[in-house]
C-alpha positions in Angstrom: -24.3 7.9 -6.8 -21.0 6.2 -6.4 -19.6 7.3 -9.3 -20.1 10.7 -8.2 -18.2 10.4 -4.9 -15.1 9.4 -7.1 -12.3 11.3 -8.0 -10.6 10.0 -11.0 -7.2 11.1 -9.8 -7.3 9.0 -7.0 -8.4 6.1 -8.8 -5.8 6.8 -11.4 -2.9 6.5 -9.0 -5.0 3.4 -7.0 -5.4 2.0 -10.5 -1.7 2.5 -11.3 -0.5 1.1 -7.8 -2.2 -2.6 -8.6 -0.9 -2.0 -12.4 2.4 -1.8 -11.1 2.3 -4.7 -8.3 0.5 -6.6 -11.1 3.7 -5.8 -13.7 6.2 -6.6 -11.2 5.1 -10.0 -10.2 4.6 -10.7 -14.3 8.6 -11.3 -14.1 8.4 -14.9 -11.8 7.1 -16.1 -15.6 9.6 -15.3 -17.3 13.3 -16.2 -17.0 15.6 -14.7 -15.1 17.1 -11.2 -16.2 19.1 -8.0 -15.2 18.1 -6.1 -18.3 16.5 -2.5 -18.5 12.9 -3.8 -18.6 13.2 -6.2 -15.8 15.1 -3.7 -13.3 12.4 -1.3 -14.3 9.5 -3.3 -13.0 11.5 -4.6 -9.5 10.9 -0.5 -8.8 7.4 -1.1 -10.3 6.9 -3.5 -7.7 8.0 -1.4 -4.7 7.1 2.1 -5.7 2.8 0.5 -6.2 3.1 -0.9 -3.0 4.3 2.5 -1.4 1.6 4.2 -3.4 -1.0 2.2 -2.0 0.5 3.0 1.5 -0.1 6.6 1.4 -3.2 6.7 -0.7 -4.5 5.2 2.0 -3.7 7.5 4.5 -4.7 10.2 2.9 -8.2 8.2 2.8 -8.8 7.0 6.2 -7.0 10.6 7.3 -9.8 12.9 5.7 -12.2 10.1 7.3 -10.6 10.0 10.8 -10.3 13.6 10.9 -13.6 14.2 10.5 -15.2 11.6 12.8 -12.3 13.2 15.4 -13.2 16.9 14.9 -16.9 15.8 15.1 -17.3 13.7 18.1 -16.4 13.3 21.5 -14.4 10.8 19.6 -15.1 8.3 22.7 -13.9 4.6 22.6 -17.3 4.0 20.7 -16.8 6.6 18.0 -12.9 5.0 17.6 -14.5 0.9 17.5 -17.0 2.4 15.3 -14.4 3.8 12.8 -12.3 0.0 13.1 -15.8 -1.3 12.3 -16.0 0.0 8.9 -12.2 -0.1 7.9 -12.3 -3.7 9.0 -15.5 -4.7 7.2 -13.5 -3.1 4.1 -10.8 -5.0 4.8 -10.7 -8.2 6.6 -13.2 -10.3 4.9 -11.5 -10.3 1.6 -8.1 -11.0 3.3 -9.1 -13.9 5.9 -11.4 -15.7 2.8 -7.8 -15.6 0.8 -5.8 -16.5 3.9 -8.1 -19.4 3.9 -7.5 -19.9 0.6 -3.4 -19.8 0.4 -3.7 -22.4 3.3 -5.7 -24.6 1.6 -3.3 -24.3 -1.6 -0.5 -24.7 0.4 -1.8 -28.2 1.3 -2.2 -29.2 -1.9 0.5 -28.5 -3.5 2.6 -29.7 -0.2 4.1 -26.5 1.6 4.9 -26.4 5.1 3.9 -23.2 7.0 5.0 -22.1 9.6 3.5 -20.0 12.4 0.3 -19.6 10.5 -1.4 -18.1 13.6 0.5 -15.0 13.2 -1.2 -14.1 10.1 -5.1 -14.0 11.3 -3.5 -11.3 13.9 -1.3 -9.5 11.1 1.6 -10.6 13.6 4.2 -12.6 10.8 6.0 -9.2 10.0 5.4 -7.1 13.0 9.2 -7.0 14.1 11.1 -9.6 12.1 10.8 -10.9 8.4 7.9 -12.8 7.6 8.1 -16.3 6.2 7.5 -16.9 2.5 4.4 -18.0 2.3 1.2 -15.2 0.9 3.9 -12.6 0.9 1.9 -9.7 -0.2 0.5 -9.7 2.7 3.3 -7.6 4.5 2.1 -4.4 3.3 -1.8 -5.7 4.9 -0.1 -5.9 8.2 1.2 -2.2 8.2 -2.0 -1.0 6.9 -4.2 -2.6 9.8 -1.7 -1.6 12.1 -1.8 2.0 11.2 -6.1 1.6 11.2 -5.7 0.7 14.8 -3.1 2.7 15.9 -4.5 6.4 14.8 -7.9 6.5 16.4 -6.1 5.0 19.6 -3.1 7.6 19.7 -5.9 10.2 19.2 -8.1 8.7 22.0 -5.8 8.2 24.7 -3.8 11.3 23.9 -6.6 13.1 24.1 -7.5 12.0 27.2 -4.6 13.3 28.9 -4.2 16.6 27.1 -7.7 16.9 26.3 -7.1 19.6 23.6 -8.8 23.4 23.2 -7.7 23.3 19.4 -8.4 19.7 17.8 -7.2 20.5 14.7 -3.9 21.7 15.6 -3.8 18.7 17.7 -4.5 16.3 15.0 -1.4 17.2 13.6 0.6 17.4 16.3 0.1 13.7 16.5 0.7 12.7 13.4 3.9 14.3 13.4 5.2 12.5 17.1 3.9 9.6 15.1 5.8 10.3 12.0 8.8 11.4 14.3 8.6 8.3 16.7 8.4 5.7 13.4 11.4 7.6 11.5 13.2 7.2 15.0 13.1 3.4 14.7 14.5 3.3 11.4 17.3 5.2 13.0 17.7 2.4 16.1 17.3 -0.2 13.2 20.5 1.6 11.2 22.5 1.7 14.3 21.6 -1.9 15.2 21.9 -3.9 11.9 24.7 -4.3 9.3 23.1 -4.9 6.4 24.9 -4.1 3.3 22.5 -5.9 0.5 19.3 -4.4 -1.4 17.9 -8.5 -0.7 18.7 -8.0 3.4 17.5 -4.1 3.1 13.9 -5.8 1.5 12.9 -8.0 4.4 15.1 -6.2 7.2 13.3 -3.5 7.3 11.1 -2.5 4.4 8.4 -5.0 5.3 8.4 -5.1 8.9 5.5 -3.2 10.5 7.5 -1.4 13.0 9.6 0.8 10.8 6.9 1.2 7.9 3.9 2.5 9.7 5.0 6.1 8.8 4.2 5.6 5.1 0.8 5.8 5.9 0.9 8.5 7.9 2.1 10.8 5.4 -1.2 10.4 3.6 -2.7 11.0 6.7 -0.2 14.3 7.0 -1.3 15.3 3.5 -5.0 15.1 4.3 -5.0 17.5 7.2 -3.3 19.8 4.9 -5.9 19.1 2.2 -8.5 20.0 4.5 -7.2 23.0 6.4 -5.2 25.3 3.7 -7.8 23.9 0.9 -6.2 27.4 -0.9 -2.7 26.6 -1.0 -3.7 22.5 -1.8 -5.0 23.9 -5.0 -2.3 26.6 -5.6 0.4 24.1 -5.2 -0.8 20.8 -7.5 1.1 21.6 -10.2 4.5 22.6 -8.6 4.2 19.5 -6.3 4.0 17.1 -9.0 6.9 18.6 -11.1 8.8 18.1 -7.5 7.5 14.8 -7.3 8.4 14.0 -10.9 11.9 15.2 -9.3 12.1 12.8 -6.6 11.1 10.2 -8.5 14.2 10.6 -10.7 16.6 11.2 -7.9 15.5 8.1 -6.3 15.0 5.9 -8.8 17.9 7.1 -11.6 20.3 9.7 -9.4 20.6 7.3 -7.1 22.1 4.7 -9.3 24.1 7.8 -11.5 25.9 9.0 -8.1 26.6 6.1 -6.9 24.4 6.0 -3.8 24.6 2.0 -3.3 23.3 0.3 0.0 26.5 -1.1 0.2 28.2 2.2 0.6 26.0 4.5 2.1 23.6 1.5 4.2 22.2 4.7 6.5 20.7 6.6 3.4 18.8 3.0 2.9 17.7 2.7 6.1 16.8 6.1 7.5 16.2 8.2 4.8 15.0 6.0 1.4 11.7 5.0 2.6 10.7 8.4 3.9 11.9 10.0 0.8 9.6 7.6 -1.5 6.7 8.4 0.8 7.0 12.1 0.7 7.4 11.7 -2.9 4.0 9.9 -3.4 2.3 12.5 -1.4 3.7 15.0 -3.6 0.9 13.9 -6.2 -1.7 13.9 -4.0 -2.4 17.5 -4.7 -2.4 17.3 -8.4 -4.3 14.0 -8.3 -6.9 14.5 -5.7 -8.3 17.5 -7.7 -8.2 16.0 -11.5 -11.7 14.9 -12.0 -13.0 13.9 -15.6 -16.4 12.9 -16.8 -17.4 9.7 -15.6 -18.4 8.3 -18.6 -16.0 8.5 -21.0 -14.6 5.1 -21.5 -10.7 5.9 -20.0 -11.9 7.4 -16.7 -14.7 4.0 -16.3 -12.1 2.0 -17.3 -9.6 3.4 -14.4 -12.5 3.4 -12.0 -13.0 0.0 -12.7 -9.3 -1.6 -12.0 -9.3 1.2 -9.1 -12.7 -0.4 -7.7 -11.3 -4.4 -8.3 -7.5 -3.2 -7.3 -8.0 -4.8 -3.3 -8.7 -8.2 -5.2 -6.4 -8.2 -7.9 -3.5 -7.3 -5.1 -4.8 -10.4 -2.7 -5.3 -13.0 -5.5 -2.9 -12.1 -8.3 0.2 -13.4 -6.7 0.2 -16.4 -4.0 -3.2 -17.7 -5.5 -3.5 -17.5 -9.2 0.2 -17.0 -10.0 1.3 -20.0 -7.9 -1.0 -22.6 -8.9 -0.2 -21.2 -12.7 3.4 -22.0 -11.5 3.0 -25.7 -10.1 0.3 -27.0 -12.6 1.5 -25.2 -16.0 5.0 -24.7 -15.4 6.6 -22.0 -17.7 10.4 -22.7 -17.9 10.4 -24.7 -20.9 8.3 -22.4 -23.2 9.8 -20.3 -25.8 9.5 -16.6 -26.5 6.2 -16.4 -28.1 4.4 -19.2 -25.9 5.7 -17.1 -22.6 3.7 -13.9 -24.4 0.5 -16.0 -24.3 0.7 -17.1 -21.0 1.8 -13.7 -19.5 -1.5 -12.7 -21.3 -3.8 -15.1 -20.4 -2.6 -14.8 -16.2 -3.5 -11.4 -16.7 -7.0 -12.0 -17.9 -7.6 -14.6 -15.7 -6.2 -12.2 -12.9 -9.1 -9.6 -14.0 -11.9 -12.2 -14.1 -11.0 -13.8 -10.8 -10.8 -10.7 -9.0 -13.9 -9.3 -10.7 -15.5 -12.1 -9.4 -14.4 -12.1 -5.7 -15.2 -7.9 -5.8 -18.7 -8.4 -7.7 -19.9 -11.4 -5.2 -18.1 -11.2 -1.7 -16.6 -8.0 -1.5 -18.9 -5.1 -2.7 -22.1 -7.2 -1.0 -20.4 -6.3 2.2 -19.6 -2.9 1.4 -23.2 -2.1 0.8 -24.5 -3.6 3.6 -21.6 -1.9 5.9 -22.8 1.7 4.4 -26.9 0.9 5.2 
């Protein structure tokens, strides 16, 4: 029955997000490099992350829309909505939170202001310390779970809308407005002039980023209301995607559009641009469905289903102990190969493991 529910373009780009992430954090093994291949998965990195950002709005966004158009949508419809995304979400991250602190201690690293991240607070408005640093893109995720259904709630209980639909959009556009505002006060307030200072100014912090999700959630309503012209336009969108993509991630570099000469591109307009472009697959993607049982689309599904636990325990947990008990810097060529190979496998065991055991048990019981 699950299986049926799935549509393999959205487990392709899922499955392709925590490919990438998985790729990118494959370089701390190897020394390091400028060259073509190791520039090519630093953009591997960030684009899987920004993938994941507005897949998931366009999830939650068919969900919340839904639960809005078909309720009251009272404080107890919006808690019950948290419910389930939480009981998706949080278990997995505070039993690996638990689990970087406790390697932390072993291995001897200080950390500081470790209360911030059981509240998702450690990149809310500055740069979050090194320690689990995936977990910045968790913090704008929750943050975005808790601040739709809210916006919705309490704006409609001041308007109290005659057209819900139209008015589900009209607040995720002041939302997507207000959030590309900020990254306006941030352009006009900072100096940064470095890609390094541009990655934990104001990429990771939750209050400029929270508007990558809502693009998903902008590119569900349209999903759902012009069904027609979603259709019509899957093809077109992805050729324009396929466009972005290469203005962002080659014409950049070919017309010269460095941070260090044009720092207001960065900051206003290069995240929203790399959203918008991910959405632009969304149309093509969330309509390709294959037959589940050929071996390809299971084998998709499958990374797409494990993707949550290879993203919370691929990097700070099995990558860092890797790092401190079986260090890699004095391996040659071939030896590096092996290990790069057997990371990955132990990556896919691990996090089959914490899916198969912890996560998907409370998955099931959350949907009975």
């Amino acid at each position: 029955m699950e299986n049926k529910k799935r549509i393999f373009g959205l487990d392709l780009m899922r499955a392709t997000a925590i490919l990438m992430v998985l790729s990118s954090h494959v370089l701390w093994i190897y020394p390091h490099s400028n060259n073509y291949i190791s520039q090519l998965f630093q953009v591997f990195g960030y684009l899987g992350v920004e993938l994941f950002f507005v897949l998931s709005g366009f999830l939650i966004g068919k969900i919340l829309y839904h639960f809005y158009l078909e309720n009251d949508f009272t404080l107890h419809y919006v808690l019950t909505f948290l419910k389930r995304r939480w009981l998706r979400t949080l278990p997995n991250y505070y039993l690996v939170l638990m689990l970087n602190i406790f390697i932390s201690f072993l291995i001897g690293y200080t950390i500081s202001d470790i209360w911030k991240y059981f509240f998702f607070l450690h990149n809310f408005v500055a740069p979050m310390p090194l320690f689990f640093p995936e977990s910045w893109s968790l913090s704008v995720e929750e943050f975005a779970y808790l601040l739709l259904p809210f916006a919705l709630f309490f704006k409609t209980k001041v308007v109290q809308p005659k057209n819900k639909a139209n008015f589900f959009l009209w607040v995720i556009l002041g939302l997507i407005f207000f959030f590309f505002c900020t990254k306006v006060y941030y352009a006009f307030t900072t100096t940064n002039t470095t890609l390094s200072e541009w990655n934990t100014g104001v990429k990771a912090i939750v209050v400029y980023r929270l508007d990558a999700v809502l693009y998903g959630v902008l590119a569900a309503w349209v999903a759902i209301n012009h069904t027609l012209f979603w259709t019509k336009i899957r093809f077109i969108s992805a050729v324009l995607g396929c466009l972005l993509f290469g203005f962002l991630f080659v014409g950049v570099g070919f017309f010269q559009l460095t941070i260090e000469t044009y720092p207001n591109f960065w900051n206003v307009f290069y995240l929203p641009l790399t959203s918008f472009m991910c959405l632009l697959f969304l149309p093509f993607l969330s309509e390709w469905k294959v037959n589940q049982h050929a071996l390809f689309s299971k084998t998709i599904t499958f990374i797409s289903k494990i993707s949550y636990s290879i993203y919370l325990l691929h990097y700070s947990v099995l990558l860092q102990l890797l790092h401190f008990y079986f260090p890699s810097k004095d391996m040659d060529g071939f030896s590096l190969h092996l290990y790069t190979i057997g990371y990955v496998c132990l990556t896919f065991v691990f996090s089959f493991l914490l899916y198969r055991f912890f996560e998907k048990p409370i998955l099931d019981w959350r949907d009975k």
